[in-house]
C-alpha positions as CSV (number, residue, x, y, z in Angstrom):
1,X,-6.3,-25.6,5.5
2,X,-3.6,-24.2,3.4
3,X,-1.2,-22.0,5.6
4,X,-1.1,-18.2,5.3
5,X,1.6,-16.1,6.2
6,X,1.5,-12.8,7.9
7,X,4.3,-10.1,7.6
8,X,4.3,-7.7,10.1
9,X,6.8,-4.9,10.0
10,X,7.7,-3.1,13.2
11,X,9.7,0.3,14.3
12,X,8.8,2.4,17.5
13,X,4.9,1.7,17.5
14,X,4.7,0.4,21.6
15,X,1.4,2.6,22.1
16,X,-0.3,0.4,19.3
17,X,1.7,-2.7,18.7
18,X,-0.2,-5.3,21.6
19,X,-3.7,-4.5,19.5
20,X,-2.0,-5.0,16.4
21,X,-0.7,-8.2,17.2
22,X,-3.9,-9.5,19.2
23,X,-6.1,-9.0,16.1
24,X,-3.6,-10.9,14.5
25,X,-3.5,-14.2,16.8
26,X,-7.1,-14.0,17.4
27,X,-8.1,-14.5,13.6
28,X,-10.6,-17.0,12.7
29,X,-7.9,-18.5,10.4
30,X,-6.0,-20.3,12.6
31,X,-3.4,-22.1,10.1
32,X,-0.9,-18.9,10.2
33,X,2.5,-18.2,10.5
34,X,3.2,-14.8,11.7
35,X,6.4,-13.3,10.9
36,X,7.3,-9.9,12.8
37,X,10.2,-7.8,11.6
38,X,11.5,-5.6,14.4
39,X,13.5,-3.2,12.6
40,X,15.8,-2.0,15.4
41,X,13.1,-0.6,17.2
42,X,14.1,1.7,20.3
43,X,11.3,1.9,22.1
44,X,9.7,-1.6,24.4
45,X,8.5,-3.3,20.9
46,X,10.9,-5.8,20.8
47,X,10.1,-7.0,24.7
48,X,6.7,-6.9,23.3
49,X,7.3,-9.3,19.9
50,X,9.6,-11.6,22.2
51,X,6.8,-11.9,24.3
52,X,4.0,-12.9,21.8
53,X,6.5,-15.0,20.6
54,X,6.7,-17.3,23.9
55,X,3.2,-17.4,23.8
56,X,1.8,-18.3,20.2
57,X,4.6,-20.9,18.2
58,X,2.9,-19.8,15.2
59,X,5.2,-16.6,15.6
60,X,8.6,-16.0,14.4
61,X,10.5,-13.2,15.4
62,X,13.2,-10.9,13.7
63,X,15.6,-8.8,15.3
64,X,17.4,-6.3,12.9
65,X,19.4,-3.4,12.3
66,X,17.4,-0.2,11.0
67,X,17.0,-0.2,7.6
68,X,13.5,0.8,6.9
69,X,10.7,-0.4,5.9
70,X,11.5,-2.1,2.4
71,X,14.2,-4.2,4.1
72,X,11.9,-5.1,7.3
73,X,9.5,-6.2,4.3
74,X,12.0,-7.9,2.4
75,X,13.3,-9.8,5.1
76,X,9.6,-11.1,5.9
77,X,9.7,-11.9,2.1
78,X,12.6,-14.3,1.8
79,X,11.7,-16.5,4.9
80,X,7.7,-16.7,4.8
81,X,6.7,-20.5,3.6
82,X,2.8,-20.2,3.3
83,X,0.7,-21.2,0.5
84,X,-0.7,-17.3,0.7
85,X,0.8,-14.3,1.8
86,X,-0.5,-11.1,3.8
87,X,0.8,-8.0,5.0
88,X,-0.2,-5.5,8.6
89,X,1.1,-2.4,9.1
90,X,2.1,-2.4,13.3
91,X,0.6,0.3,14.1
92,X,-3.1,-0.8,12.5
93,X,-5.4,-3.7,13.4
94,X,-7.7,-6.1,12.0
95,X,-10.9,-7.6,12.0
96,X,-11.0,-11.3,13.6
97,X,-12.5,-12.7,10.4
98,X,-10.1,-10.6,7.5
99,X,-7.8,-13.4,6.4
100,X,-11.1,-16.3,6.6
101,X,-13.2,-13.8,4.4
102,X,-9.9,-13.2,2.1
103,X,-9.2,-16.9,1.7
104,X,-12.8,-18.1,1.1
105,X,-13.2,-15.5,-1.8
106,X,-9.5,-16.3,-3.0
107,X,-10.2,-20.3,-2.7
108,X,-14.3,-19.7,-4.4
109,X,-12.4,-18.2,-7.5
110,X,-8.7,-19.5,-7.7
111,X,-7.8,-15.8,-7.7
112,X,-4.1,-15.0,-7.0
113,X,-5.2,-11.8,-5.0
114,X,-8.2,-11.1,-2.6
115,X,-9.4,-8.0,-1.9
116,X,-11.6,-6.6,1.4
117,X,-12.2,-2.6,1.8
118,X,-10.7,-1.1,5.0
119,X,-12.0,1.7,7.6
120,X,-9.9,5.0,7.9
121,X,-9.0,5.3,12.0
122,X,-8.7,8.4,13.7
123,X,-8.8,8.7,17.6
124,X,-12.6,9.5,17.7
125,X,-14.1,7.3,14.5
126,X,-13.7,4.2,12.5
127,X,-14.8,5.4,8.5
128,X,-15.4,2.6,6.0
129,X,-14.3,3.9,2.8
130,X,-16.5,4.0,0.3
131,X,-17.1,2.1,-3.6
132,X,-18.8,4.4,-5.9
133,X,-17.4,2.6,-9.3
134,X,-19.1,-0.9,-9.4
135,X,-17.0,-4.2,-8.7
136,X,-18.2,-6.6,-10.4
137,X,-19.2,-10.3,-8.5
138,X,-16.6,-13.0,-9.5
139,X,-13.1,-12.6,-11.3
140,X,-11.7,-9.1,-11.8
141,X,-9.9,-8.9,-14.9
142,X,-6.0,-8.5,-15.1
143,X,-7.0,-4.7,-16.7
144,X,-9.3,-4.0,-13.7
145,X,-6.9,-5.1,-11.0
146,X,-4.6,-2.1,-12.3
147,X,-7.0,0.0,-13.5
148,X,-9.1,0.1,-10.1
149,X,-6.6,1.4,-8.0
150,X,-5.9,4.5,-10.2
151,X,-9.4,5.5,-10.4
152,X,-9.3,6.4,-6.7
153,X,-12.3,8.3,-6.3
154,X,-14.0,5.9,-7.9
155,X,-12.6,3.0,-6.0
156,X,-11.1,4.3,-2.6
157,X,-11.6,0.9,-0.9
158,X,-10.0,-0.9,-3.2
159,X,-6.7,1.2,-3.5
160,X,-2.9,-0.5,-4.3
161,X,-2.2,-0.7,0.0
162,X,-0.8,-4.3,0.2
163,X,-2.2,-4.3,3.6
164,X,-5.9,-4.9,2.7
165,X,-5.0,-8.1,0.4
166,X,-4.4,-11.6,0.4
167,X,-1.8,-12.9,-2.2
168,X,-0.9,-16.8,-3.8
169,X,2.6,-17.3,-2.6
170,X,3.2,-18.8,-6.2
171,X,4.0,-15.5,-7.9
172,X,5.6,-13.7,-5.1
173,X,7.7,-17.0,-5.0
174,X,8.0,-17.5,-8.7
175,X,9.3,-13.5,-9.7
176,X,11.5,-13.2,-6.4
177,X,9.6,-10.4,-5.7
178,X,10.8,-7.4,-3.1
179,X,10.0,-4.3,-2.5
180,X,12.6,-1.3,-3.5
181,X,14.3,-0.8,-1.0
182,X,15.6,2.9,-2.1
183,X,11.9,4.0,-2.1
184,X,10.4,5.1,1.4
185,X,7.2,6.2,0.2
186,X,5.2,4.9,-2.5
187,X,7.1,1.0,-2.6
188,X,3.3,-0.8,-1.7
189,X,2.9,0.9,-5.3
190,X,5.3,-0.2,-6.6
191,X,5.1,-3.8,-5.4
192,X,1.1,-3.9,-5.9
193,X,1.9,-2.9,-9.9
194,X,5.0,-5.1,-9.9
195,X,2.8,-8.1,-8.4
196,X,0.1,-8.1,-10.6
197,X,1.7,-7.3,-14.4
198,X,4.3,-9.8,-13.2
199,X,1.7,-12.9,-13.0
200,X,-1.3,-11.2,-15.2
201,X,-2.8,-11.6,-12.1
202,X,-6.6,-11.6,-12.2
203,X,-8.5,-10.7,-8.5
204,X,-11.5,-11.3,-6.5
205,X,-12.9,-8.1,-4.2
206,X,-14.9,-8.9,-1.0
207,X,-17.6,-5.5,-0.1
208,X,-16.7,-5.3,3.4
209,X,-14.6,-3.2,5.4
210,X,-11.9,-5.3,7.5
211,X,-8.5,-3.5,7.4
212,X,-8.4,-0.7,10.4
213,X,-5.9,2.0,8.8
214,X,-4.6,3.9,11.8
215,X,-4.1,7.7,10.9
216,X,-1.2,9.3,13.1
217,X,0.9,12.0,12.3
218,X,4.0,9.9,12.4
219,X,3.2,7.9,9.5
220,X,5.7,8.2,6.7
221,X,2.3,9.1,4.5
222,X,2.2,12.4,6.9
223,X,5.9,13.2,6.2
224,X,6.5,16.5,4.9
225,X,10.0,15.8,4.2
226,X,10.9,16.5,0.4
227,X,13.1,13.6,-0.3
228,X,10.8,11.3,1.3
229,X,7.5,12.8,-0.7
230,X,9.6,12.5,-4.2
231,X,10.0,9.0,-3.5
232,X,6.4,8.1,-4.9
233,X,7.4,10.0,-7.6
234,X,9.8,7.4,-8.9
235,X,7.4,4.6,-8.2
236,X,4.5,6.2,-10.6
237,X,7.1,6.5,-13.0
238,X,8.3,2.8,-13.0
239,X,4.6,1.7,-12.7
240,X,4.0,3.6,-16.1
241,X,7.2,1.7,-17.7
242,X,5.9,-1.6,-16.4
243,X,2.7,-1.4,-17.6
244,X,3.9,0.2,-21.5
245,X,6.5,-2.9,-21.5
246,X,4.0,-5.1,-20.4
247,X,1.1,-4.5,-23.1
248,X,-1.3,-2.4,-20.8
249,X,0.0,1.6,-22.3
250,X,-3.5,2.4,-23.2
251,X,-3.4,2.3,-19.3
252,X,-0.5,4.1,-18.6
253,X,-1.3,7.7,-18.5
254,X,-3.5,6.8,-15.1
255,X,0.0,6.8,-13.8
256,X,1.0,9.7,-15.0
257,X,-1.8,11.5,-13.6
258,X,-1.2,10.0,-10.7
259,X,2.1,11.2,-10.8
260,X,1.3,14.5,-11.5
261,X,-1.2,14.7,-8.6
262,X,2.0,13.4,-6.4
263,X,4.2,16.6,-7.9
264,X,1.5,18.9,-6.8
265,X,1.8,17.9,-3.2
266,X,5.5,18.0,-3.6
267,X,5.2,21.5,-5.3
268,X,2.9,22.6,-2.3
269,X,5.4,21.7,0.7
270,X,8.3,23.3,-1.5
271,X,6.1,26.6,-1.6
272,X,5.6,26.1,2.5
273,X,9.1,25.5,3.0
274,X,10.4,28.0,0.9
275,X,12.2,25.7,-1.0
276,X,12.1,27.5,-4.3
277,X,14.0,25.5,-6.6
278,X,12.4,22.1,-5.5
279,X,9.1,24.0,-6.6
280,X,10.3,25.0,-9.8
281,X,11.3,21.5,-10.9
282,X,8.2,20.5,-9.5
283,X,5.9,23.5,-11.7
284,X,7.8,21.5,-15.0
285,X,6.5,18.1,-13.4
286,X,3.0,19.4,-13.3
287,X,3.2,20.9,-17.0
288,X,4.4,18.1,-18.6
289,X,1.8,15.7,-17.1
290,X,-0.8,18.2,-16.8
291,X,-3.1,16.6,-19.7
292,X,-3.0,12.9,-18.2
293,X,-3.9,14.7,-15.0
294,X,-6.8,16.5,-16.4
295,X,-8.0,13.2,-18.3
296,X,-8.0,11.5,-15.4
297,X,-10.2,14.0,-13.8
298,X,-12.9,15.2,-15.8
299,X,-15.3,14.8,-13.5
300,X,-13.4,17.1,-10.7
301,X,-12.8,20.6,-12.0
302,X,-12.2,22.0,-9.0
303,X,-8.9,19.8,-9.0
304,X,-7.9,21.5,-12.2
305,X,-8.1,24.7,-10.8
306,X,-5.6,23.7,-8.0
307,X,-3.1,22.6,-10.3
308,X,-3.4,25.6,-11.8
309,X,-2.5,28.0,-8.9
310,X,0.3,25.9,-8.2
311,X,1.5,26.9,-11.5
312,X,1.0,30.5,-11.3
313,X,3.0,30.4,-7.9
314,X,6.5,32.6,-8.4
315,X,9.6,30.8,-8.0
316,X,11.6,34.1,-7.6
């Protein structure tokens, strides 16, 4: 059995971190090595990883400063030694069969990346999202494995998370890949993108739900802080540039209505907040990528219509 290795980022997640990690030693896939970042977590989480530790030797533990969540991820990156490499939020949980069901399909087609869907956690419910575009059996072409992810509503279980994916060490390895470490919000985007035009990565997609995605108001994704939210701004755009330098620009404006979407919900906190010059900038984002957005959309009308009251908002 080829070894995979797990990188599991953690910061102030005590309430959740013990389920985390069980799902994670319990996996049917027993050749692991599990590498948990503690980023100078505050809370009992590193009594908790130390603790794992002395109990499973397929666990390695890191101590460090805060730095975020790129440099947790990066640190995981430069010191992981499988043949395959996967990625769990703390403060989520998996099923005990994810990485054998990733491997399987990855091993079946000599795919650099596997694919499984993932359930949407709140307190009361587990929701498995949902396929309506069809994924075909097999290989998924290189054009497919970027194009999926920004057809969202077609393809919400597939998405560019790195969390619900298994990836050949090889090309990680290879491109001396890392994640951004300026970027707070949007740098799985980034990576995913990076990733895949970096290797012309072709894919393989399993149809079953296996990734729990815990929803909590503390997540960076709930964050209503401007200079955080912009942040995915400047991963769209360098995930356009990639794929015109890379010889997919027929693709490209998917990112820029991805990106335009992104500078509507910027443009929406800056008109909650008051912040009136934040909204103005954003109102120019939203015009000038207002035809990719629309494109991208046809089928939604409705979401046409929003963009347009955020543009007839006053910024006086």
């Amino acid at each position: 059995m080829e070894k995979i290795s797990i990188i599991i980022p953690v910061y102030n997640v005590e309430a959740y971190l013990k389920r985390c990690l069980d799902s994670v030693v319990n996996q049917t896939y027993r050749n692991l090595e599990i590498l948990i970042i503690n980023d100078g977590s505050t809370d009992n989480c590193r009594e908790i990883c130390d603790e794992y530790a002395a109990n499973d030797d397929r666990i390695k533990v890191v101590h460090k400063e805060n730095g975020g969540l790129s440099s947790a991820l990066n640190i995981g990156l430069r010191n992981f030694t499988g043949d395959y490499l996967g990625f769990v939020d703390s403060d989520d949980w998996i099923e005990p069969n994810m990485y054998e069901e990733l491997y399987a399909a990855a091993s079946a087609e000599k795919a650099p990346i596997s694919v499984v869907g993932y359930f949407k956690d709140t307190k009361s419910a587990s929701v498995p999202m949902v396929n309506t575009g069809h994924i075909p059996n097999g290989v998924i072409s290189t054009r497919d494995m970027l194009l999926f992810p920004l057809k969202r509503d077609q393809y919400m279980s597939f998405c560019s998370y790195v969390w619900n994916k298994l990836y050949s060490s090889k090309i990680i390895k290879t491109s001396r890949l890392e994640f951004d470490e300026k970027i707070k919000y949007g740098m799985d985007v980034l990576f995913y993108y990076t990733l895949v035009l970096a290797g012309k990565c072709t894919g393989v997609y399993t149809d079953k739900p296996l990734y729990h995605y815990t929803q909590r108001s503390a997540a960076i994704s709930k964050s209503e802080a401007l200079g955080t939210k912009k942040d995915i701004l400047t991963a769209y755009k360098k995930v356009e540039e990639q794929m015109n330098r890379s010889g997919y620009s027929e693709l490209s404006f998917w990112a820029r209505g991805f990106y335009c979407y992104h500078a509507s919900v910027v443009a929406g906190i800056a008109n909650k907040t008051g912040n009136i010059s934040a909204l103005r900038t954003m109102q120019n984002e939203i015009k000038e990528h207002l035809e990719d957005y629309i494109e991208t959309n046809r089928e939604y009308p409705g979401k046409h219509m929003r963009m347009r009251e955020l543009l007839s908002l006053s910024c006086e």
